[in-house]
C-alpha positions as CSV (number, residue, x, y, z in Angstrom):
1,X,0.0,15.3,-20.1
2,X,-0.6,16.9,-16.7
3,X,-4.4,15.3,-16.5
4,X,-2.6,11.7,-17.0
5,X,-0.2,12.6,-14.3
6,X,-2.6,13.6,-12.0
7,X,-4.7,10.1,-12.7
8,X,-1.5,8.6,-12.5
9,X,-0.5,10.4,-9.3
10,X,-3.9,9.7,-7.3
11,X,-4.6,6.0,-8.5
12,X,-0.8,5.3,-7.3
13,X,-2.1,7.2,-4.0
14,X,-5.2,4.7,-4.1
15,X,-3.4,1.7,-4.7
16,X,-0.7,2.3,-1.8
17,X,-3.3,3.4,0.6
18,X,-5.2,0.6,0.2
19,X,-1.8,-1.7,0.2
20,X,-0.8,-0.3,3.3
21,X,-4.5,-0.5,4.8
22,X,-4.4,-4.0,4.1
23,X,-0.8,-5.3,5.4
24,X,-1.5,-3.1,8.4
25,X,-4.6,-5.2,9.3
26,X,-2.8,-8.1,8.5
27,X,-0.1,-7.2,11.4
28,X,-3.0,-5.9,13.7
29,X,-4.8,-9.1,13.7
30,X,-1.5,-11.3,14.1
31,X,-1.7,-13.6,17.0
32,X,0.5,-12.9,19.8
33,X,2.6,-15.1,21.9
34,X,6.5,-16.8,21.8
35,X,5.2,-18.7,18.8
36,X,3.5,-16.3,16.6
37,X,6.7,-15.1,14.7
38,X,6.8,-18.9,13.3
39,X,3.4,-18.4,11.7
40,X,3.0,-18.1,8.1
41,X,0.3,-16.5,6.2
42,X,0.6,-16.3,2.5
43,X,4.0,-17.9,2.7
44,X,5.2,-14.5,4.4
45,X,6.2,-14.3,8.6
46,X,5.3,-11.4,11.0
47,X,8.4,-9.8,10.3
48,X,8.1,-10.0,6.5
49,X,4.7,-8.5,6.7
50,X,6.3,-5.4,8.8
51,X,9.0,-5.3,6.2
52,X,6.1,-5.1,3.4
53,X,4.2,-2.8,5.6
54,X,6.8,-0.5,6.3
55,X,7.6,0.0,2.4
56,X,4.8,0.4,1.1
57,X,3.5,3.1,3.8
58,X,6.9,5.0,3.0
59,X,6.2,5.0,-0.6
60,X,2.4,5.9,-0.3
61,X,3.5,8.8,1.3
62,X,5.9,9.7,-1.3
63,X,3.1,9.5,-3.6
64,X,0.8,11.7,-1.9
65,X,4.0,14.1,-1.4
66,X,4.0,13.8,-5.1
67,X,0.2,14.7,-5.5
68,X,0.4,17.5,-3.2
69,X,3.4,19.0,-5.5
70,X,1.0,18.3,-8.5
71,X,-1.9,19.5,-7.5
72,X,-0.6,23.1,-5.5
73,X,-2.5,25.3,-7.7
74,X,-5.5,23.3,-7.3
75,X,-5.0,23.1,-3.3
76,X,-3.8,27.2,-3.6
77,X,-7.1,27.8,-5.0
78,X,-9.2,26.0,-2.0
79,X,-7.4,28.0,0.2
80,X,-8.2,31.4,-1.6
81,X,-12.1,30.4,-1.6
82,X,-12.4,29.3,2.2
83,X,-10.8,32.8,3.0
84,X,-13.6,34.6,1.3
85,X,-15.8,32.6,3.5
C-alpha cells in the first residue's frame, strides 16, 4: 500500500511539475503589447493561462508537501548518513 502511494505521490509530482513547466513557458513567451491579452492560443487568453498556471503550481506543491510527509523516514535517513560523512 505505501509503495503505491509513494508511485502515486511522485508521478503526481511529475505530472504537475511538468504541467506547470509548460503553462509557465507558455506565459513567458506571450507577446507583449495593448493587444496581446486579445490573443488566443489553444482557445485559452493570457489571463486564463495565468489562472491555469497559478493552480496547477499551488497543487504541485501540495503534492511535493505530500511526498515530503511520505517519504520522512526515507529523507530522515539521508540526513543521518551525510552526518557520518
Amino acid at each position: 500500500m505505501l509503495v503505491k502511494l509513494r508511485i502515486l505521490v511522485f508521478l503526481l509530482a511529475i505530472a504537475f511539475g511538468v504541467l506547470s513547466l509548460a503553462t509557465g513557458l507558455v506565459l513567458y513567451f506571450w507577446p507583449q503589447g495593448p493587444r496581446a491579452g486579445w490573443i488566443e492560443v489553444l482557445g485559452m487568453r493570457k489571463a486564463e493561462w495565468g489562472e491555469l498556471h497559478s493552480y496547477v503550481s499551488f497543487l504541485a506543491l501540495l503534492v511535493i508537501l505530500v511526498h515530503l510527509v511520505v517519504n520522512r523516514k526515507s529523507i530522515g535517513l539521508y540526513f543521518r548518513c551525510l552526518k557520518q560523512l
